[in-house]
PyMOL commands that place a pseudoatom at each C-alpha (Angstrom):
pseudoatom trace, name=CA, resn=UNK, resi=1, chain=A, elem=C, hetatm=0, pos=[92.545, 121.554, 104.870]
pseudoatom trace, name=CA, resn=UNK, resi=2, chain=A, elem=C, hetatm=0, pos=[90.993, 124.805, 103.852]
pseudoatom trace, name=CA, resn=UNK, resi=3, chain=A, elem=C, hetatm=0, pos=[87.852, 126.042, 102.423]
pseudoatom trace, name=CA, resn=UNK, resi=4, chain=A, elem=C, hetatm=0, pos=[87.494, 128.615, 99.818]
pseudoatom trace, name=CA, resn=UNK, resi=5, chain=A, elem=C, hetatm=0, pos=[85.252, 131.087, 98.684]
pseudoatom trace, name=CA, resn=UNK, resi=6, chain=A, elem=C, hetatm=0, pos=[84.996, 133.173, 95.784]
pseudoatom trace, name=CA, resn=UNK, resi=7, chain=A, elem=C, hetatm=0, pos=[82.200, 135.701, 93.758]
pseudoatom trace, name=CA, resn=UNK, resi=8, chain=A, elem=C, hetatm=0, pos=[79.836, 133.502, 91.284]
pseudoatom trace, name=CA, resn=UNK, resi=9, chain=A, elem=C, hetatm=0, pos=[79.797, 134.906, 87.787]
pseudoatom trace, name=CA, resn=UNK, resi=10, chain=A, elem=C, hetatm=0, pos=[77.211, 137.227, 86.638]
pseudoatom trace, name=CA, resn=UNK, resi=11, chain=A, elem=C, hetatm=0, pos=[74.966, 139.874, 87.536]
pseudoatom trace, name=CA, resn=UNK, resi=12, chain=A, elem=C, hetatm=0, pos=[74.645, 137.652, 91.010]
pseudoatom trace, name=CA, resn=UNK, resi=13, chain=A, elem=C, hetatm=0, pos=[77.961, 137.754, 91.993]
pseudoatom trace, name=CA, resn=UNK, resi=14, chain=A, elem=C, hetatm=0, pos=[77.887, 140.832, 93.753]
pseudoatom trace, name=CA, resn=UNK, resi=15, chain=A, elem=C, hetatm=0, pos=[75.641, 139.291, 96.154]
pseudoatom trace, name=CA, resn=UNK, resi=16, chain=A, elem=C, hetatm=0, pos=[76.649, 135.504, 96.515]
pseudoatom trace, name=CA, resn=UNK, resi=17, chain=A, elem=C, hetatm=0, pos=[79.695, 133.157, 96.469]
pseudoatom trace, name=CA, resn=UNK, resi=18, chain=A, elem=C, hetatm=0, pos=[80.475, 129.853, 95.274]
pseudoatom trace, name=CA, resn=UNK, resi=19, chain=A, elem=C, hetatm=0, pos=[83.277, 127.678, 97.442]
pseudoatom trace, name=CA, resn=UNK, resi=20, chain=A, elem=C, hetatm=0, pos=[85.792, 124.799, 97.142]
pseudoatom trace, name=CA, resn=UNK, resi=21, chain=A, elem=C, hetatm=0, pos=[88.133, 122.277, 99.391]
pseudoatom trace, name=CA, resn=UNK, resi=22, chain=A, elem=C, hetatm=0, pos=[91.476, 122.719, 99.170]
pseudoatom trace, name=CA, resn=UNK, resi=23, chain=A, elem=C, hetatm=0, pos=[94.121, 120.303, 100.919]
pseudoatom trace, name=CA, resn=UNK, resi=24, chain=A, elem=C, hetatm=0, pos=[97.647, 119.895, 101.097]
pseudoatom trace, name=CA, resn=UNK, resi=25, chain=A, elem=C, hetatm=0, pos=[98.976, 116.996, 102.041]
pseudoatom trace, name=CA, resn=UNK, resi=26, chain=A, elem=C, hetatm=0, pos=[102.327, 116.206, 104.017]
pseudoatom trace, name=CA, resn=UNK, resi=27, chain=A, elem=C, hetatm=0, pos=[103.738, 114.496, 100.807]
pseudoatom trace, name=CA, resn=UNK, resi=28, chain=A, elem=C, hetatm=0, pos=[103.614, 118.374, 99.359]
pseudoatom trace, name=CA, resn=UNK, resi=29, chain=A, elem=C, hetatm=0, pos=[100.343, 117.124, 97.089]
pseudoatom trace, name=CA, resn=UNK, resi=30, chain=A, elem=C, hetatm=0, pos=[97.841, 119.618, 96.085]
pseudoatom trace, name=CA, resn=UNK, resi=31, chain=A, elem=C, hetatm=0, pos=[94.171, 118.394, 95.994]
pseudoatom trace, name=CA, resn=UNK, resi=32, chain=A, elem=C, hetatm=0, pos=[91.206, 120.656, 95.431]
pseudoatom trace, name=CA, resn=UNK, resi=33, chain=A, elem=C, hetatm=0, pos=[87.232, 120.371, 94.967]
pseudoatom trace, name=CA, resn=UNK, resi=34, chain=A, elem=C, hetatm=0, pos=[84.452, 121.516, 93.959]
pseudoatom trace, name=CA, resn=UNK, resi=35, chain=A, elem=C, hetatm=0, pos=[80.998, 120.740, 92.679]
pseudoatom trace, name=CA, resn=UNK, resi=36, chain=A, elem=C, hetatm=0, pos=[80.367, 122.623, 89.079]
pseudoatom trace, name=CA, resn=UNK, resi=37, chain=A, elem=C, hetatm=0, pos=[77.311, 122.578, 86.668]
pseudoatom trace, name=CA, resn=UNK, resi=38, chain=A, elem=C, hetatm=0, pos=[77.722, 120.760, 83.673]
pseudoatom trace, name=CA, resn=UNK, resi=39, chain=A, elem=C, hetatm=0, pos=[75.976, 122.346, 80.378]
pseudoatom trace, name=CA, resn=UNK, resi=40, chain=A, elem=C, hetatm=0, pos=[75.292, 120.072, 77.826]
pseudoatom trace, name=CA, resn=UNK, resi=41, chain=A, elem=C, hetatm=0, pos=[73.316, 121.923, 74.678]
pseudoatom trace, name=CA, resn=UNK, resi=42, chain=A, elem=C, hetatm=0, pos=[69.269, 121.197, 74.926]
pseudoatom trace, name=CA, resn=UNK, resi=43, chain=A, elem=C, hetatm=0, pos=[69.297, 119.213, 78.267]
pseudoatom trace, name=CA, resn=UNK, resi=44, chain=A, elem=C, hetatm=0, pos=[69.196, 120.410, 82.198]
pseudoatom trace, name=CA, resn=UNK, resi=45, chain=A, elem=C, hetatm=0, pos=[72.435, 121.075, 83.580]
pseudoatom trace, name=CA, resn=UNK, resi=46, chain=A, elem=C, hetatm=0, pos=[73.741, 118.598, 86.073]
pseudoatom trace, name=CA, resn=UNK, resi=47, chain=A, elem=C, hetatm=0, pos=[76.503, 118.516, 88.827]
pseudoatom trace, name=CA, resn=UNK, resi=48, chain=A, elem=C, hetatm=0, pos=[79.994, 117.408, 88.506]
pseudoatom trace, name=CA, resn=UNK, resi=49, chain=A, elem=C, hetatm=0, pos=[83.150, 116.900, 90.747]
pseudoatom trace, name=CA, resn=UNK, resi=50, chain=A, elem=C, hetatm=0, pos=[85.596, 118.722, 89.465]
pseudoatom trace, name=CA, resn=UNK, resi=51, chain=A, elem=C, hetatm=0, pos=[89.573, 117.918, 91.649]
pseudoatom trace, name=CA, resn=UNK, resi=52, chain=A, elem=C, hetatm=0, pos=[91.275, 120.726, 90.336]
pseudoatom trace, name=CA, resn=UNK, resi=53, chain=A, elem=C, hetatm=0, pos=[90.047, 124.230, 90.720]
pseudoatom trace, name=CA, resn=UNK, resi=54, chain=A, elem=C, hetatm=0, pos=[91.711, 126.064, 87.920]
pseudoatom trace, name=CA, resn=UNK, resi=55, chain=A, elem=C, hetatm=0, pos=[91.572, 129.720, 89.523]
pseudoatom trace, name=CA, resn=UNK, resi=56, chain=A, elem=C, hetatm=0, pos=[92.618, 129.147, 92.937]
pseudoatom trace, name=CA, resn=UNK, resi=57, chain=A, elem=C, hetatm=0, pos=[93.655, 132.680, 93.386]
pseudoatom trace, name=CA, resn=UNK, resi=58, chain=A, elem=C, hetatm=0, pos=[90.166, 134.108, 92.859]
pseudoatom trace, name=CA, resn=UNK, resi=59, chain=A, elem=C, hetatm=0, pos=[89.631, 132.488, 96.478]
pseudoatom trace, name=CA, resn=UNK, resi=60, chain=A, elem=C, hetatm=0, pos=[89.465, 133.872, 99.892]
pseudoatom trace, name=CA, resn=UNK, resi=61, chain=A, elem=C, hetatm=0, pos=[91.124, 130.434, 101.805]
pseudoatom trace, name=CA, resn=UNK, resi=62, chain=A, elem=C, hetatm=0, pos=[90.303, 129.900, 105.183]
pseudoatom trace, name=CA, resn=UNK, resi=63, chain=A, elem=C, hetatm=0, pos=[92.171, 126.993, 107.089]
pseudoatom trace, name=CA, resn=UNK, resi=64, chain=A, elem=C, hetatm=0, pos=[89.833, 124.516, 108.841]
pseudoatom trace, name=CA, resn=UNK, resi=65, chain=A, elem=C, hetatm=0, pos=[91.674, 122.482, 111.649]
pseudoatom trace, name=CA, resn=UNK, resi=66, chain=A, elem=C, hetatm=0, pos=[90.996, 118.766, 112.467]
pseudoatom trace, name=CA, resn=UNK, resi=67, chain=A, elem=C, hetatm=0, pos=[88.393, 117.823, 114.784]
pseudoatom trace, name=CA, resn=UNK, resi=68, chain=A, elem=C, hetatm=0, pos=[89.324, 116.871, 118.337]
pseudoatom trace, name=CA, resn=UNK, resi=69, chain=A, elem=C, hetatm=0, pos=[91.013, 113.546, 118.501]
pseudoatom trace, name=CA, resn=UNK, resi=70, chain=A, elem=C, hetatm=0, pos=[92.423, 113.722, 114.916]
pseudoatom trace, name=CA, resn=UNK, resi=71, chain=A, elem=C, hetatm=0, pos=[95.720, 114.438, 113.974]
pseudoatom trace, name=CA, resn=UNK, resi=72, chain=A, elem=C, hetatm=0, pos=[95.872, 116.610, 110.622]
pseudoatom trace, name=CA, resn=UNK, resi=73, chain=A, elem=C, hetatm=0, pos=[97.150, 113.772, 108.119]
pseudoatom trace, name=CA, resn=UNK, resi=74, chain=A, elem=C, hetatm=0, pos=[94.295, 112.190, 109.115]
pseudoatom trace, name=CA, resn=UNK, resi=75, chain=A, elem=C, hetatm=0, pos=[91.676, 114.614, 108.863]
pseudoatom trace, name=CA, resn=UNK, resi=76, chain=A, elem=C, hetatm=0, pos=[93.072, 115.688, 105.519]
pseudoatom trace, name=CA, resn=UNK, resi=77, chain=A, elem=C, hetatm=0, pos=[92.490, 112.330, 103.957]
pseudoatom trace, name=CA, resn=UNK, resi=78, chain=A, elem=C, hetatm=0, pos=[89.505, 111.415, 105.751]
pseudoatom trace, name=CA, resn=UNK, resi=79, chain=A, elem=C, hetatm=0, pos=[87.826, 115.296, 103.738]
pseudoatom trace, name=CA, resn=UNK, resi=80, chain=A, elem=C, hetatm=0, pos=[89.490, 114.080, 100.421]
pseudoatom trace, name=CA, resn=UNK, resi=81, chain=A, elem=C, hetatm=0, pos=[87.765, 110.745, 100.571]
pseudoatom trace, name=CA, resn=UNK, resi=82, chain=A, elem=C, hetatm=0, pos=[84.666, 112.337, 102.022]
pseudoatom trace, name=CA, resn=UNK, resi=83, chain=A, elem=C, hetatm=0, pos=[84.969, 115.102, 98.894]
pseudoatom trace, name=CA, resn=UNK, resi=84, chain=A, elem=C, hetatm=0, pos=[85.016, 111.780, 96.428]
pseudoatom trace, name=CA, resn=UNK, resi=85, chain=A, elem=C, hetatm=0, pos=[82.312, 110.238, 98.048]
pseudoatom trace, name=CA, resn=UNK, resi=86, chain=A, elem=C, hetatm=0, pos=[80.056, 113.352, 98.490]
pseudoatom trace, name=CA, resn=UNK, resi=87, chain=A, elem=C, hetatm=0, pos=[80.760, 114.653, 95.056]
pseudoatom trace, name=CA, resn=UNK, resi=88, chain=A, elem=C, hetatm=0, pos=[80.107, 110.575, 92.923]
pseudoatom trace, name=CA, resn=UNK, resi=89, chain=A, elem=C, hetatm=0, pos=[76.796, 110.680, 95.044]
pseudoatom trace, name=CA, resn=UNK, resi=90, chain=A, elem=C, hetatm=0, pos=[75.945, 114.492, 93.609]
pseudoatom trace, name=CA, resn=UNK, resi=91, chain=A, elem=C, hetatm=0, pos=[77.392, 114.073, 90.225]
pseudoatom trace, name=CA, resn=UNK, resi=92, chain=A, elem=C, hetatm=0, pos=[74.469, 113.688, 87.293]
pseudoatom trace, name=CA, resn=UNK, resi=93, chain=A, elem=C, hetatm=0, pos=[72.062, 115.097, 89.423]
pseudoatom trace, name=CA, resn=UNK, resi=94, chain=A, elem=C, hetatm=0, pos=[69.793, 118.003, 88.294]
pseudoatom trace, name=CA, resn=UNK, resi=95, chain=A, elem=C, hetatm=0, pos=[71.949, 121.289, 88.756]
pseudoatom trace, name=CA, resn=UNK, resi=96, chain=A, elem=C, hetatm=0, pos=[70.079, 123.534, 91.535]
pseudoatom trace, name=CA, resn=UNK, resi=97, chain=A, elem=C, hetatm=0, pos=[71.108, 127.017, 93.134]
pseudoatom trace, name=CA, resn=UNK, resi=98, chain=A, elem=C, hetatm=0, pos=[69.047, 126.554, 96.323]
pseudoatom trace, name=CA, resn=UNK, resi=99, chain=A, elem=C, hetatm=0, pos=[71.691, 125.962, 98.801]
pseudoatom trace, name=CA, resn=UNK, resi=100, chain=A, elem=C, hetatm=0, pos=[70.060, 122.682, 100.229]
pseudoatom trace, name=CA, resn=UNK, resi=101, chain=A, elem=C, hetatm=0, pos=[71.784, 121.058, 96.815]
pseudoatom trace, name=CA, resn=UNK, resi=102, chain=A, elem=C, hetatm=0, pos=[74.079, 123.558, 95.410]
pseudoatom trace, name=CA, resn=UNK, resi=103, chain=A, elem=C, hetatm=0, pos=[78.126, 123.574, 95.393]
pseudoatom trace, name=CA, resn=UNK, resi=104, chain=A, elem=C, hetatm=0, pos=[78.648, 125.270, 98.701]
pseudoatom trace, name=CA, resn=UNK, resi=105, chain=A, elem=C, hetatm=0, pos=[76.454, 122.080, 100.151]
pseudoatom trace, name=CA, resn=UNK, resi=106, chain=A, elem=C, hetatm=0, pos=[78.687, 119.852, 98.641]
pseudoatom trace, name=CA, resn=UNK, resi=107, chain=A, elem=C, hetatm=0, pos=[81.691, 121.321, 100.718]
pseudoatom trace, name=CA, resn=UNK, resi=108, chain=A, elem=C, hetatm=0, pos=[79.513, 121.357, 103.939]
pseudoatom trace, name=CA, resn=UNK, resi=109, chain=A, elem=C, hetatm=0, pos=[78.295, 117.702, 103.304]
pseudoatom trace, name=CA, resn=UNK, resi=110, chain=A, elem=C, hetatm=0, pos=[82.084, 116.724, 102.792]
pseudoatom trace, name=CA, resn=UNK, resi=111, chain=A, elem=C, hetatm=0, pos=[83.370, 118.330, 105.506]
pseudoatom trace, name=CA, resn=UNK, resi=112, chain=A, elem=C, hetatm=0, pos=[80.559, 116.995, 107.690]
pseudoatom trace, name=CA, resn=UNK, resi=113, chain=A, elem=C, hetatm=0, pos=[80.582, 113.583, 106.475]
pseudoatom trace, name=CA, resn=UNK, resi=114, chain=A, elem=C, hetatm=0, pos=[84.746, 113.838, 107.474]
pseudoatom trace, name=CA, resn=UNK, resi=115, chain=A, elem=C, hetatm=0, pos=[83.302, 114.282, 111.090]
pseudoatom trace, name=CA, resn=UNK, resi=116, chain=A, elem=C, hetatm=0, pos=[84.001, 118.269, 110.884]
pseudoatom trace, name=CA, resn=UNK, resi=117, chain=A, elem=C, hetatm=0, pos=[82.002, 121.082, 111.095]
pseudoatom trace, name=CA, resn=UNK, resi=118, chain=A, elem=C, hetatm=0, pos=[82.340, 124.463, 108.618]
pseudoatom trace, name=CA, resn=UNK, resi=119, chain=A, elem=C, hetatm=0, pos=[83.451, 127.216, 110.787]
pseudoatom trace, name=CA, resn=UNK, resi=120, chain=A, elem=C, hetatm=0, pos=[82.179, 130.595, 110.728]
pseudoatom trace, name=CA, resn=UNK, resi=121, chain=A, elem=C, hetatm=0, pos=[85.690, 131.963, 109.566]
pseudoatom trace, name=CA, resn=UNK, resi=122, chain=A, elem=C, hetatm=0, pos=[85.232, 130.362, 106.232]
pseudoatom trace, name=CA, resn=UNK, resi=123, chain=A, elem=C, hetatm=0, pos=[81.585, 132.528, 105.063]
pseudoatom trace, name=CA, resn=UNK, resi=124, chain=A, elem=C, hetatm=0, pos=[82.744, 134.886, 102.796]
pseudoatom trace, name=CA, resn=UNK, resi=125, chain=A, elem=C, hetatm=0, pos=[83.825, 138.253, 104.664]
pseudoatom trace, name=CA, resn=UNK, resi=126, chain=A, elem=C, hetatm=0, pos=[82.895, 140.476, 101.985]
pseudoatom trace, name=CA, resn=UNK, resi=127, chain=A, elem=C, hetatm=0, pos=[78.968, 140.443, 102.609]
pseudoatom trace, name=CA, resn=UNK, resi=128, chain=A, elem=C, hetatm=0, pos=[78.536, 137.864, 99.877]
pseudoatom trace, name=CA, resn=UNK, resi=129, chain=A, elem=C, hetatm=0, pos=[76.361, 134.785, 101.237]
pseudoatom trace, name=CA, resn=UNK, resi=130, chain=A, elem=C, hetatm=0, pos=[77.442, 131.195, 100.766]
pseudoatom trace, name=CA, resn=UNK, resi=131, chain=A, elem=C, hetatm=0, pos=[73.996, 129.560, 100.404]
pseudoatom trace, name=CA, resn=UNK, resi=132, chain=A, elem=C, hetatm=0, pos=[74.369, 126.135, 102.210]
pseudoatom trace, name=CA, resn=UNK, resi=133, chain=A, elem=C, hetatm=0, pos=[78.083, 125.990, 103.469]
pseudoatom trace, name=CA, resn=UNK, resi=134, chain=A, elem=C, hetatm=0, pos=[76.864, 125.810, 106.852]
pseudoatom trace, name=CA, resn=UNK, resi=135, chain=A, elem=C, hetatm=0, pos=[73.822, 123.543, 105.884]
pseudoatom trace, name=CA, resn=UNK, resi=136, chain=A, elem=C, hetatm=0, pos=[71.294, 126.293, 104.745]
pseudoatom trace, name=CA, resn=UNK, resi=137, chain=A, elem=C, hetatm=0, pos=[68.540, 126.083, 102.459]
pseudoatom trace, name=CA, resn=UNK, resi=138, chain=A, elem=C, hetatm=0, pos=[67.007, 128.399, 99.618]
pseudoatom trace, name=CA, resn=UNK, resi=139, chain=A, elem=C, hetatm=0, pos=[69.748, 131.581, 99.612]
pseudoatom trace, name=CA, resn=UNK, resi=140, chain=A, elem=C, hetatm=0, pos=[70.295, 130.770, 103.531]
pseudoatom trace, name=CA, resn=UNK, resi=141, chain=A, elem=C, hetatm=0, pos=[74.229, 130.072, 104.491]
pseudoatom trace, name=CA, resn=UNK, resi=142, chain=A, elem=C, hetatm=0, pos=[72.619, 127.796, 107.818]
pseudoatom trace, name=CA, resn=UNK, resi=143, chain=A, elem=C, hetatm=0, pos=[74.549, 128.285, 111.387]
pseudoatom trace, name=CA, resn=UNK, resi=144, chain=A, elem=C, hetatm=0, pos=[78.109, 127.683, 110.734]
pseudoatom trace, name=CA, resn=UNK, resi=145, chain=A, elem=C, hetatm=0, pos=[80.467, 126.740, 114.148]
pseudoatom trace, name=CA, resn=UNK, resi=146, chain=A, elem=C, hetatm=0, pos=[82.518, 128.916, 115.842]
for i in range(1, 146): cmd.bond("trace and resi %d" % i, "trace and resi %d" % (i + 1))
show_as sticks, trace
zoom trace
């Protein structure tokens, strides 16, 4: 299972990152997620789960291992479930940048609610921040693990 960071678009992506879940499972299957705004002309954007991130390579992967006790099969599908569950609960709602509800949340809340804990190896090493992949709030990362 690995996380993944890359620059956001725009004037702000000099300064901040957005990241993803990647996993690869032992059947050689290639799963990957991440929470994107939705535009729709005239009406708020709103979050959706998107399973396929289409520029992988724009990433900086970092490889999280399985918590203690759990083998990595196991903690792989127990983040891809958690990235469903996380991301059907998010999806719809009102799209935010403040990283208490942003994308990078979403990967912390999976990761979390697979019983794991974002390590400090996956915030971006270029000097971008990652609000909320380590639980932050506002344009706060939050205390990743070692």
């Amino acid at each position: 299972m690995q996380i993944g960071c890359r620059p956001i678009g725009g004037a702000l992506g000099a300064m901040y990152s957005h990241c993803a879940i990647r996993i690869d499972d032992s059947y050689g299957h290639h799963y990957s997620f991440e929470l994107m705004p939705v535009k729709v002309p005239g009406e708020p954007d709103t979050w959706n789960t998107i399973q396929s991130v289409p520029d992988e390579d724009e990433y900086t992967w970092t490889t999280v291992g399985a918590p203690e006790g759990m083998k990595d099969d196991e903690w792989d599908s127990t983040v891809r479930a958690a990235a469903e569950v996380v991301g059907y609960r998010m999806s719809g709602k009102k799209y935010h940048a403040d990283g208490a509800r942003n994308s990078n949340h979403y990967v912390h809340e999976a990761i979390t609610t697979a019983g794991g804990n974002v390590p400090e190896s996956a915030k971006p090493k270029d000097g971008r921040k990652a609000p909320g992949l380590c639980g932050g709030s506002g344009a706060s990362t939050g205390e990743c693990k070692p």
